[in-house]
C-alpha atoms as one frame of an Amber mdcrd trajectory, in Angstrom:
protein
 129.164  55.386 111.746 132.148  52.632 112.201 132.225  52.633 108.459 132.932
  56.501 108.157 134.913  56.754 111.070 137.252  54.118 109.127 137.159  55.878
 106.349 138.111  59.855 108.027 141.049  57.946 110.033 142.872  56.949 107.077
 142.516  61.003 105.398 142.381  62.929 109.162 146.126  63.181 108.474 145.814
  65.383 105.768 144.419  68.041 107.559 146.196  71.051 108.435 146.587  71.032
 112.518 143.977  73.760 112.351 141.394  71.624 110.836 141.791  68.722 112.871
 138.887  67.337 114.923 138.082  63.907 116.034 136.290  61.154 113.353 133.122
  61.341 114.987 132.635  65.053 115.280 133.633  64.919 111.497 131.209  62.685
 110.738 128.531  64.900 111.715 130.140  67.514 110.004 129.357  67.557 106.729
 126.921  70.228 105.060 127.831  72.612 101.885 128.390  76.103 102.835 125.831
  78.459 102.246 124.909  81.288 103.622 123.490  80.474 106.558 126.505  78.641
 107.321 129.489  80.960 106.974 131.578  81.401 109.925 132.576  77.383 110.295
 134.400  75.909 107.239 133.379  71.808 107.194 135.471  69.260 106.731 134.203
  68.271 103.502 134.252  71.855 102.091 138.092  71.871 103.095 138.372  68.231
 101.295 137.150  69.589  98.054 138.888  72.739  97.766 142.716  70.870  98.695
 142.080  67.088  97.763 141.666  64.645  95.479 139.201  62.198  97.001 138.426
  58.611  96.114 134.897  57.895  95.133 134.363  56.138  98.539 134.812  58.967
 100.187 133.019  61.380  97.987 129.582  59.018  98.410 130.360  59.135 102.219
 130.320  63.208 102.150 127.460  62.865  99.679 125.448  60.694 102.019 126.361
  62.552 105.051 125.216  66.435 103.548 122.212  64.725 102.855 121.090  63.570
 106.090 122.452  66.763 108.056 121.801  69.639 105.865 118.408  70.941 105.791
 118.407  73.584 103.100 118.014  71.761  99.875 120.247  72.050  96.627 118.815
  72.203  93.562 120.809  71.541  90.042 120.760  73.534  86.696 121.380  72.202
  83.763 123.649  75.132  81.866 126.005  74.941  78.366 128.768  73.817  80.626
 127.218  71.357  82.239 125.440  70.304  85.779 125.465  73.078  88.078 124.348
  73.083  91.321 123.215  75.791  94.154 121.204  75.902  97.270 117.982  76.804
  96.613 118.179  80.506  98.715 121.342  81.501  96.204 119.300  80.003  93.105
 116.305  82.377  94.219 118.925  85.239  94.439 119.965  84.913  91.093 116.306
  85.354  90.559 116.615  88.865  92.428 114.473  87.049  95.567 115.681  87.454
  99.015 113.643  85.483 101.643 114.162  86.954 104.953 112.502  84.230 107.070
 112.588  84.194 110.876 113.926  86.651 113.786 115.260  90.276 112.859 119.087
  90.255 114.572 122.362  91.446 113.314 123.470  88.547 111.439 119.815  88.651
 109.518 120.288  92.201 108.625 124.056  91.597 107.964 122.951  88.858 105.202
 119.489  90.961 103.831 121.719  94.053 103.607 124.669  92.142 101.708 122.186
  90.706  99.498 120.063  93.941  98.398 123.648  95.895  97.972 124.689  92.675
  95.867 121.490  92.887  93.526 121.935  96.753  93.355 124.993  96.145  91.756
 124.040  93.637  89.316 121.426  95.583  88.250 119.908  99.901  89.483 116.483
  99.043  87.710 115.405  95.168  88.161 113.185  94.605  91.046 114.103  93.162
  93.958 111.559  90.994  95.787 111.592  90.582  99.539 109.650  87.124 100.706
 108.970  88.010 104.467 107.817  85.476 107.116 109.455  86.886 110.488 107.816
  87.565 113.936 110.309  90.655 114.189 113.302  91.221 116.215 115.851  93.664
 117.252 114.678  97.296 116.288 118.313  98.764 114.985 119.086  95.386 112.724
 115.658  96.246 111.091 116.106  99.894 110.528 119.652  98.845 109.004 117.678
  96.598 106.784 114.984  99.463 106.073 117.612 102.007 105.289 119.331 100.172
 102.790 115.592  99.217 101.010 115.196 103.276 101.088 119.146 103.234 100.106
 119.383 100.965  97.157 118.034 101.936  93.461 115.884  99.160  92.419 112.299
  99.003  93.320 112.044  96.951  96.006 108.509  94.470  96.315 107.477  93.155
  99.442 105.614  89.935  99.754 104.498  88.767 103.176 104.216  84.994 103.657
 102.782  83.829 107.177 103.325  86.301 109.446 105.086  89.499 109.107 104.987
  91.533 113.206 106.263  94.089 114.868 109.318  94.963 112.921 108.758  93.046
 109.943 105.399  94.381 109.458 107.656  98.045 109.147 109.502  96.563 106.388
 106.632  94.944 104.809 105.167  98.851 104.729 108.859  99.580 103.664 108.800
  98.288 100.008 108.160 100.353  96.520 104.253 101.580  96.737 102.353  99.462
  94.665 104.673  96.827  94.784 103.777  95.738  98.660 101.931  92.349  98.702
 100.205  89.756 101.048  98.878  86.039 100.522  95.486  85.526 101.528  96.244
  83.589 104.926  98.946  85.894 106.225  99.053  87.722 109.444 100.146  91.192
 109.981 100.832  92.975 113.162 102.182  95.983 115.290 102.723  97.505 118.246
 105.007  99.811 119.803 109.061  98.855 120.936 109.464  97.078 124.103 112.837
  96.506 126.107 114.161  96.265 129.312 116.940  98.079 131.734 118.591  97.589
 134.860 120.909  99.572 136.922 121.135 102.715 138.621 118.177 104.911 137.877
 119.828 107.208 136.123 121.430 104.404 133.755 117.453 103.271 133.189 116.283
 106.618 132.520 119.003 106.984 129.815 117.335 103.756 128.520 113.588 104.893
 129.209 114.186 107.985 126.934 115.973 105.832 123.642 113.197 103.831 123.735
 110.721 106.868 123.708 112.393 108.366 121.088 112.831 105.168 119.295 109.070
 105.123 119.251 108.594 108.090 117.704 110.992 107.040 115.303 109.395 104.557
 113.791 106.078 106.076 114.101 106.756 108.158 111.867 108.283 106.041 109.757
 104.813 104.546 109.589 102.839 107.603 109.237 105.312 107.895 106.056 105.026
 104.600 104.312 100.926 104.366 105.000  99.538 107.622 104.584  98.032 107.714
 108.124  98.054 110.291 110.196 100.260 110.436 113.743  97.387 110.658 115.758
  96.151 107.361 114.113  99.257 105.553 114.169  99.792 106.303 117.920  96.647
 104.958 118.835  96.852 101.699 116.774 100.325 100.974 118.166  99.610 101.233
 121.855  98.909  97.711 122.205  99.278  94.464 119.577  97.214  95.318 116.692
  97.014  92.477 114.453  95.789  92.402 110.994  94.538  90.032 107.992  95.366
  91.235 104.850  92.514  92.987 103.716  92.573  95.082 107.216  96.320  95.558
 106.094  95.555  97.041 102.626  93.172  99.334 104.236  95.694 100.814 106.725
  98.154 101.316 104.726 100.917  98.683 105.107 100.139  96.822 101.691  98.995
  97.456  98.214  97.781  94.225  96.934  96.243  90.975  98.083  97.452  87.703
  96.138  96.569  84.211  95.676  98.968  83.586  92.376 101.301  85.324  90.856
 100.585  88.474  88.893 102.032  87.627  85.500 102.617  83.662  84.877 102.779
  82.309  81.134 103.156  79.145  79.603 101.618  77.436  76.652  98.821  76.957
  77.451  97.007  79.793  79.497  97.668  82.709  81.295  97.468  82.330  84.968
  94.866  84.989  86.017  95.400  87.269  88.837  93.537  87.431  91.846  92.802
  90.387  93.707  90.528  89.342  96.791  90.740  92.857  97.413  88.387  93.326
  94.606  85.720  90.730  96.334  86.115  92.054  99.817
């Protein structure tokens, strides 16, 4: 840490005032933007955009972006050379977004960004939709939802680990036949829940959004499964969780995986596995 602090003293005037911040809060600093790091330019992102470092330095940030960043990078080889990405914007160029973890605004903002994005680069290559989330805020995932209804591609769902409550909606949400589990996954619903406080009137403003926010997406349900409301009410009164055979056979998902459907190389043909088939 001496070592690096040396080293930021001697290039910390450099910085515009803006972008000033003490040697050992820079030192801690450095990870490659991605997306998942977007409001807070780093020190070292700044260094390679304006300066031209020593190679000291450059093994210093090197060292430093391993041992604080967690996403890993991988590195392409292409006719221009070495080029190198973090591994969730190489698996968008592959048209896969992951959403992993809580539904909130600033998931949503980035899923929606993304499926626009792929819409763009192409109307007719799928998009797949890796989903491992224990749900979230109800609006950020019917702004997600939306834009899967929105967007031209077909849009596959995949559901690795545990897609509940509102993930399990946009698990359902995806292009019919194209709305997958892995074997060990867990699926689940259940009705919204929230909170209010205040005068009653302000909480019986709140008690009827949420009602009709259940209906909502109930229906939304009854839509995407083929179920009928009287069925969907009942099975969302309480948690109602799922493996992924019990899944397929309400409605939320087409197929049941262990490999992929269609893998070549020179040797064999990976077969498929439908456990569906067996169950």
């Amino acid at each position: 840490m001496m070592k690096t602090a040396a080293i930021l003293s001697k290039y910390a005037g450099l910085l515009t005032p803006s972008r000033r911040i003490s040697t050992l809060t820079a030192a801690k600093s450095y990870m490659p933007l991605s997306y998942h790091q977007q409001n807070n330019p780093t020190i070292s992102h700044h260094f390679k955009n304006k300066l031209d470092l020593p190679a000291s330095l450059t093994a210093l940030l090197s060292s430093h972006t391993r041992q604080y960043n967690t996403i890993p990078i991988v590195v392409e080889q292409t006719g221009r050379g070495e080029r190198a990405y973090d591994i969730y914007s190489r698996l968008l160029k592959d048209r896969i977004i992951c959403l992993m973890g809580p539904v909130n605004d600033q998931m949503a903002s980035l899923v929606i960004a993304q499926l626009l994005f792929l819409q763009a680069e192409s109307s007719k290559k799928p998009i797949h939709i890796y989903i491992n989330s224990p749900g979230g805020v109800v609006t950020a995932g019917l702004g997600i939802y939306d834009t899967m209804q929105y967007v031209l591609p077909p849009v596959s769902t995949w559901c690795v680990g545990q897609a509940c409550s509102m993930a399990s909606l946009l698990l359902a949400a995806g292009t019919p036949g194209m709305r997958h589990s892995l074997p060990n996954a867990r699926i689940m619903i259940h009705q919204p829940s929230g909170g209010a406080q205040g005068q009653a009137t302000d909480i019986q403003i709140q008690a009827e959004e949420i009602l009709k926010m259940k209906k909502q997406i109930n229906s939304i349900y009854v839509k995407h499964t083929g179920q009928d409301l009287t069925y969907i009410e009942a099975n969302m009164e309480r948690d109602k969780f799922m493996n992924p055979i019990e899944a397929k056979l309400f409605g939320l998902i087409d197929t049941v995986l262990e490999h992929p459907p269609k893998m070549h190389n020179s040797d064999e043909n990976l077969h498929q596995h439908r456990l569906s088939s067996s169950g």
